[in-house]
N, C-alpha and C positions, 0 to 999 in steps of 0.2 A: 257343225261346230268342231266336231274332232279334226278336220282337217284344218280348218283355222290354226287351231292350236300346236298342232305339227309343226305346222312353218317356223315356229319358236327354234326348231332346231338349224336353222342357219343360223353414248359410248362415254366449272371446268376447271377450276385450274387456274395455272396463268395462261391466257390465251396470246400471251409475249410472246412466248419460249414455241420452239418446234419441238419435238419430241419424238425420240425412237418409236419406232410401232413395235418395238421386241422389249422394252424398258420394261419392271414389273409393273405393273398397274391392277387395278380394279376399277368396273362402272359398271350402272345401273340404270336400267331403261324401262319405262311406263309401256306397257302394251295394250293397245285396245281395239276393240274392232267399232268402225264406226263410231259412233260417240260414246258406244259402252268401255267404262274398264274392266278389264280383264284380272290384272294383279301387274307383275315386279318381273325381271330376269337380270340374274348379277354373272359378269364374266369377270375372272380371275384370271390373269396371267404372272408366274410364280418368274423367280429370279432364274435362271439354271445351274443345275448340277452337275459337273462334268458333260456342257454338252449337252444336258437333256433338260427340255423344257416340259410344263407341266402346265394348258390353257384348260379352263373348267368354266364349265354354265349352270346356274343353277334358275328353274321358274317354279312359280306357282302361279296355277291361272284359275280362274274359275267364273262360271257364268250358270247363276240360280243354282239348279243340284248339280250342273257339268263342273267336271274338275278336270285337271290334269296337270300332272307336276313330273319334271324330269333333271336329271342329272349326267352332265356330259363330258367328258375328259377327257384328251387328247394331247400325246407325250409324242416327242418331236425331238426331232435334234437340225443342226444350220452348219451347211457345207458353204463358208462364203453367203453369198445373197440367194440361195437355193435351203430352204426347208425340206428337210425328209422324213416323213408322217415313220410312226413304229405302233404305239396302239391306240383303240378308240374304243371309246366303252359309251353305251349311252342306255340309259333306265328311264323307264315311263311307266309312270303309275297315276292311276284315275279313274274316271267313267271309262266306261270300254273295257275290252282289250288290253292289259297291260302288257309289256313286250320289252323285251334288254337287244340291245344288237352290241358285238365286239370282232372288232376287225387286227388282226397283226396282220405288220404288212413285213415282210423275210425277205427282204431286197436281195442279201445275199445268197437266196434257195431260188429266186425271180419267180414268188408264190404270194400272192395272199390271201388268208386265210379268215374268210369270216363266218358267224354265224346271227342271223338276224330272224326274230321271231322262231326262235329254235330250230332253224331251216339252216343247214351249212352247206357253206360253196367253197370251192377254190379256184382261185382267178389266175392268170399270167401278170404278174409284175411286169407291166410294159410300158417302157416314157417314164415320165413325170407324172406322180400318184399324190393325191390330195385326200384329208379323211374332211368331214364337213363341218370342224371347227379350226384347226390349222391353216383353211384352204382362206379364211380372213385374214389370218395374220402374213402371209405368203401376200394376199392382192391388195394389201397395206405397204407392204414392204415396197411391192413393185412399183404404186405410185409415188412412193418417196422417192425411187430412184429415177422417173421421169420414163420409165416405159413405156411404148405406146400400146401395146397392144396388152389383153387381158382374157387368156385361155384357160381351164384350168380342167383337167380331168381327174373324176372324183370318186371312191369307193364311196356305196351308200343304197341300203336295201340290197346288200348281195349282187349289187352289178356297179358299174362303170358307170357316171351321170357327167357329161361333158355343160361345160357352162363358159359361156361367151357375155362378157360387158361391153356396149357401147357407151362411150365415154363424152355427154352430153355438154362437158365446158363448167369453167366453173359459173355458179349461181348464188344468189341470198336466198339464205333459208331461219327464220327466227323458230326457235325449240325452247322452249321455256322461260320465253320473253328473252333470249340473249342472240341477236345474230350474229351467224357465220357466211364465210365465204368458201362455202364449198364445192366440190368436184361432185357433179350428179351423173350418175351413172347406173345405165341401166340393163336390165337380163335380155338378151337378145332371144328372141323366140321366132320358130315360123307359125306361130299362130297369135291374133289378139285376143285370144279366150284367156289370157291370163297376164300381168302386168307387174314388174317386179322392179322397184327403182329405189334406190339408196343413196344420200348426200353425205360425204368422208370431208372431214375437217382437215386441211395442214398442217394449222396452227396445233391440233391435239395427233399429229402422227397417226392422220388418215384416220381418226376413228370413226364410223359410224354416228352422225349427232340425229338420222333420221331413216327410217326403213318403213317401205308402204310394198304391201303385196294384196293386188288387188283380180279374184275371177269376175270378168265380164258378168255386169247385171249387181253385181253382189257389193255388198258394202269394206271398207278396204279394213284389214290388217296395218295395223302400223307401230311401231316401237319409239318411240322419242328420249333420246339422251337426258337422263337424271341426275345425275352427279357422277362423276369420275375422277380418280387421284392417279397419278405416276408415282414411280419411285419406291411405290410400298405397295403391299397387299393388304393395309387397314387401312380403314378411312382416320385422319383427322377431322377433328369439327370443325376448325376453319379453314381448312380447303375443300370438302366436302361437296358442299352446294353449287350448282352451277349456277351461273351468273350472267 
């Protein structure tokens, strides 16, 4: 169950209009494992300040006495169509184990500096460095720009976590009785003990309307797009609902 619930930590509107994937916004996705629900995860991406952006997740999950609830931020800044991660905070509190990870990344020391489960490391700043909520908004960006390819190396658990998408075409996927036409695309893996596929809307600036992460044998993980707004960080009531 607790690893279930982990996975939390990797989306209408007018569906006329395109939309920045960097625009402020707010959305809300239902998570559930197989037919059970689980609870809610709301992501917040703030306007920016001088340059620095401010992406935030928040869940609550729970199943019978299992709980788990976390909170994730990640503050960024945009060289042209290149993202460059500076800090990441993430708290979990629940059954188990609770456990905070924080990562600064010192580009200009070519250091980064994390500490996860009270255990600290320090890495080589080397390449292009991703923390594991910016590294969305980064592989949103790039399908907007018509890239083909989708690499991305990652700080996460005090090491480097490389992540490969194939990029499956676009498809219909209906998410709360409203379909879309989206780009499904999937984690590239050398093994099928594990399965990890996600449909990004154009029409809403690549967002996420659908996430299934599935271990062989086992019943799947999934998130489905709730309600989302651009342009603000509060909802309105009549834009709210997805439709």
């Amino acid at each position: 169950m607790q690893h279930i619930l982990a996975c939390i930590a990797l989306w209408p509107l007018s569906v006329l209009a395109d939309h920045n994937p960097l625009e402020p916004q707010i959305a809300e996705y239902h998570v559930q494992y197989g037919s059970i629900g689980l609870g809610d995860a709301r992501f917040v991406l703030d306007a920016p300040q001088d340059n620095t952006y401010k992406y935030e997740m928040t869940s609550k999950l729970s199943l019978l006495v299992v709980s788990d609830e976390r909170e994730i931020t990640s503050e960024f800044s945009r060289n042209g169509d290149q993202l460059i991660p500076n800090l990441f905070e993430h708290k979990r509190t629940g059954t188990g184990s609770d456990f905070t990870e924080q990562i600064r990344f010192a580009k200009e020391l070519g250091k980064v500096f994390t500490v996860y489960k009270a255990k600290n490391k320090t890495l080589d700043y080397q390449g292009t460095l991703y923390d594991a909520m910016m590294v969305q908004l980064q592989f949103r960006l790039d399908l907007s720009l018509g890239k083909p390819e989708f690499a991305y190396d990652m700080v996460k658990d005090n090491k480097f976590n490389d992540y490969r998408f194939h990029n499956h075409g676009v498809e219909s996927v209906i998410v709360e009785g409203h379909k879309y036409q989206a780009v499904k695309l999937e984690v590239q893996r050398d093994t099928d003990k594990r399965r990890t596929v996600v449909w990004m809307a154009p029409d809403l600036g690549y967002l996420p309307v659908k996430f299934i992460h599935q271990k062989k044998g086992d019943s799947a993980l999934q998130l489905t797009l709730t309600r989302a707004q651009f342009g603000s960080t509060t909802f309105s009531d009549d834009l709210a609902e997805a439709k």
